[in-house]
C-alpha positions in Angstrom: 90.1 102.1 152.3 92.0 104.0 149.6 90.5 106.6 147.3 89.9 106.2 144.2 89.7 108.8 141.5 88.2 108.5 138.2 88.9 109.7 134.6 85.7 110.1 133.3 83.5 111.4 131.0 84.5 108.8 128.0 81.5 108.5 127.6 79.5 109.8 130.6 76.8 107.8 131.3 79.5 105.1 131.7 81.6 107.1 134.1 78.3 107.0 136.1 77.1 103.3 135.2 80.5 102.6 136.8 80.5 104.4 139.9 76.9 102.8 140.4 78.0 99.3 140.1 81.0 99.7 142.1 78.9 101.1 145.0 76.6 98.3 144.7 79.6 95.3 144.8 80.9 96.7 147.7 81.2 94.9 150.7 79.3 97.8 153.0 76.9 97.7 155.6 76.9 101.3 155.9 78.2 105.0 154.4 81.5 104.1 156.0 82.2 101.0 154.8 82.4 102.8 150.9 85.5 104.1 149.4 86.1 108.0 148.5 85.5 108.7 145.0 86.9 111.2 142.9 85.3 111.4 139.6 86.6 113.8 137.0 83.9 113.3 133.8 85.2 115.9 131.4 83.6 115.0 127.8 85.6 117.4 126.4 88.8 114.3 126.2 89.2 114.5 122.3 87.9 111.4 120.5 89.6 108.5 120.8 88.3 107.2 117.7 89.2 110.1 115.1 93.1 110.0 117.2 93.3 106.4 116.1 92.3 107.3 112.8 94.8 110.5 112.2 92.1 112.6 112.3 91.7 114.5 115.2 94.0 115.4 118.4 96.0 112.9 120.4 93.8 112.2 124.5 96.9 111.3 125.7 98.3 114.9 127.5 94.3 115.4 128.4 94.4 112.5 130.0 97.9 112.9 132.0 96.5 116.4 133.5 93.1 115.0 134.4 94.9 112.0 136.2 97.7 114.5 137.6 94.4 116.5 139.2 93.2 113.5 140.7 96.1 112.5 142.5 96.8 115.9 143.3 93.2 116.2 145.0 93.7 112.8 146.6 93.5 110.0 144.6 95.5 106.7 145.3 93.7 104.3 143.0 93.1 105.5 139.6 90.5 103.8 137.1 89.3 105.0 133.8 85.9 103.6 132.7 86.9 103.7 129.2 88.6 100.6 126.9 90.0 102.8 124.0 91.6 105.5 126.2 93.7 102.5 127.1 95.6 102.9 124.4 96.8 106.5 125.9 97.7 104.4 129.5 102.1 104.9 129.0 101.1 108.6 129.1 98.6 108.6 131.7 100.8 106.6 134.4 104.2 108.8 133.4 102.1 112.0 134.1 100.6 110.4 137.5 102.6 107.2 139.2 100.8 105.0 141.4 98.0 102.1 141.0 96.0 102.4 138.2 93.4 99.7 137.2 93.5 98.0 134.1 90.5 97.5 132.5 92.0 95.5 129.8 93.8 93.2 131.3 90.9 92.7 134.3 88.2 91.7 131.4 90.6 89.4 129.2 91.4 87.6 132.2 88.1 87.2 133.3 87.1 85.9 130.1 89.4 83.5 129.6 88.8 82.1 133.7 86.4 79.4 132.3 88.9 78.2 130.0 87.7 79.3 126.4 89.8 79.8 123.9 88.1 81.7 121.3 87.3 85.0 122.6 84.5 87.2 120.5 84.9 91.0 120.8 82.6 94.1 120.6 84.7 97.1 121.0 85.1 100.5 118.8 87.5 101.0 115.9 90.3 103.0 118.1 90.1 99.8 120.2 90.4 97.7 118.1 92.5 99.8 115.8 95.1 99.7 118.6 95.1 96.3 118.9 94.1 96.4 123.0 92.0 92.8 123.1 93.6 91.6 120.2 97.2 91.5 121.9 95.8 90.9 125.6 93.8 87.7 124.2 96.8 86.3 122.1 99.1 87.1 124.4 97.3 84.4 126.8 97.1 81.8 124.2 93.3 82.8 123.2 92.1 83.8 119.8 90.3 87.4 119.1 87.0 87.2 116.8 86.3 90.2 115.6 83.4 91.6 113.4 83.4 92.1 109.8 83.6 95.7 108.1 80.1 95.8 107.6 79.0 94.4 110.9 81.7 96.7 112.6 80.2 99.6 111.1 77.0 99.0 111.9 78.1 98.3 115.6 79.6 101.9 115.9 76.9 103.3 114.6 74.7 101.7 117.3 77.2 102.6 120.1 76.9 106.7 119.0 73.0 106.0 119.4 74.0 104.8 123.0 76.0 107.6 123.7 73.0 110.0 122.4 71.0 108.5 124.8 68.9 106.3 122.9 68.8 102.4 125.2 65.8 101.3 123.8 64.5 97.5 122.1 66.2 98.7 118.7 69.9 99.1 120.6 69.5 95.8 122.4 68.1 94.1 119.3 71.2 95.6 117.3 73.6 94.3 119.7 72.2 90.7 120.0 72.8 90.5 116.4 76.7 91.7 116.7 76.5 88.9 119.7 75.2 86.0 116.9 77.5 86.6 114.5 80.6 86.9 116.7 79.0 83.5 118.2 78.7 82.4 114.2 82.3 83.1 113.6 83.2 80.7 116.4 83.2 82.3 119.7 82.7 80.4 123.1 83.0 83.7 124.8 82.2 87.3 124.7 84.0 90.3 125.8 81.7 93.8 126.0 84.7 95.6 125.5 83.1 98.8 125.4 81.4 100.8 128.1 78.1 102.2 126.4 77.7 97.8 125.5 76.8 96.9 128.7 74.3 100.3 129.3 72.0 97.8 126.8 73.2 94.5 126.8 73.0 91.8 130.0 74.1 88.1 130.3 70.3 87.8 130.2 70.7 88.7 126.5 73.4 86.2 125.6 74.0 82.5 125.4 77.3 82.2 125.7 79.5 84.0 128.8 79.9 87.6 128.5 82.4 89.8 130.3 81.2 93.5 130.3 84.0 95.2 131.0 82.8 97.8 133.3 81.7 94.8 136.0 85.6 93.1 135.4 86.7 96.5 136.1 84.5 96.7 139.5 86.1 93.6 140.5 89.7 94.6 139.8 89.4 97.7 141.5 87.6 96.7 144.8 90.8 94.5 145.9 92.4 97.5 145.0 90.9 99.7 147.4 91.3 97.5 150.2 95.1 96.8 150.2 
């Protein structure tokens, strides 16, 4: 079993929700039978919204150094429980060769394994501002459906509540609705493409098939681990 190390802290209650599930998928019928884990959360990684936007600091050399650490310390697996940091990937596997788990690519093609075509997203504005699902999805022959301005807005509002710690009846209600109208618009599937979505929001919640992207990337990185 490899080790895996993790660049965290984007947010950190996902770093966590992450480390949980992928302890829970595993195949173990005892401590042994688990992979090391190497978790760096820093939440000090500058925001990968305002660097999409022009207004803040580039992640990208944090990044490199916390995944340089993590191979350094051991790591031979890396996965980042973040979509938007994505964007900052080139960097990250320049600065630190060696496996590193897609989250991107794991959830689009999980999404599209039951053949649908028309692929409704929920991610941030530096996610989608970078064009991550957007290019994955058409890239495979699927079409992106997106949110309007006003629903988009309202959907980052609700993930900065996540991220405060707020999980309540009002955060899954508010994501529901962003999960009608993407189903509105068209959509025969729905890709959580954003960590703090699934800390509210279940299949239980939604009609059509959802991909939350912290479960796709579970099931990319236990193969992973084994090889």
């Amino acid at each position: 079993m490899k080790t895996l190390g993790v660049l965290g802290g984007m947010g950190p209650a996902a770093t966590f929700d992450f480390c949980a599930r992928l302890t829970a998928a595993m195949p173990a019928t005892r401590d042994q039978d688990h992979p090391r884990i190497l978790v760096d959360c820093d939440p000090r990684v500058p925001d990968r919204n305002a660097a999409q936007r022009g207004e803040g600091p580039s992640p990208g050399a944090y990044l490199a150094a916390m995944a340089r650490g993590l191979r350094a310390a051991g790591a031979e697996v890396l996965a980042m429980p973040c979509n938007t940091a994505h964007t900052y990937r080139a960097e990250i596997e320049a600065a630190a060769p060696g496996p590193f788990v897609d989250i991107i690519a794991a959830t689009t093609q999980a999404a599209l394994r039951g053949g649908a075509t028309r692929v409704g997203v929920l991610a941030v504005d530096g996610c989608l501002g970078a064009g991550l699902y957007q290019d994955a999805l058409v890239a495979r022959g699927a079409r992106p459906i997106l949110l309007d301005a006003p629903a988009q807005a309202a959907f980052m509002q609700t993930v900065y509540r996540i991220k405060a710690g707020h999980r309540g009846a009002g955060e899954r209600a508010a994501m529901t609705g962003f999960v009608a109208a993407l189903l509105d618009a068209g959509a025969a599937a729905l890709v959580a493409g954003c960590t703090e979505v699934g800390l509210v929001l279940t299949q239980a919640d939604v009609e059509a098939p959802l991909v939350d992207s912290l479960d796709a990337l579970v099931a990319a990185t236990i193969p992973r681990l084994q090889a």
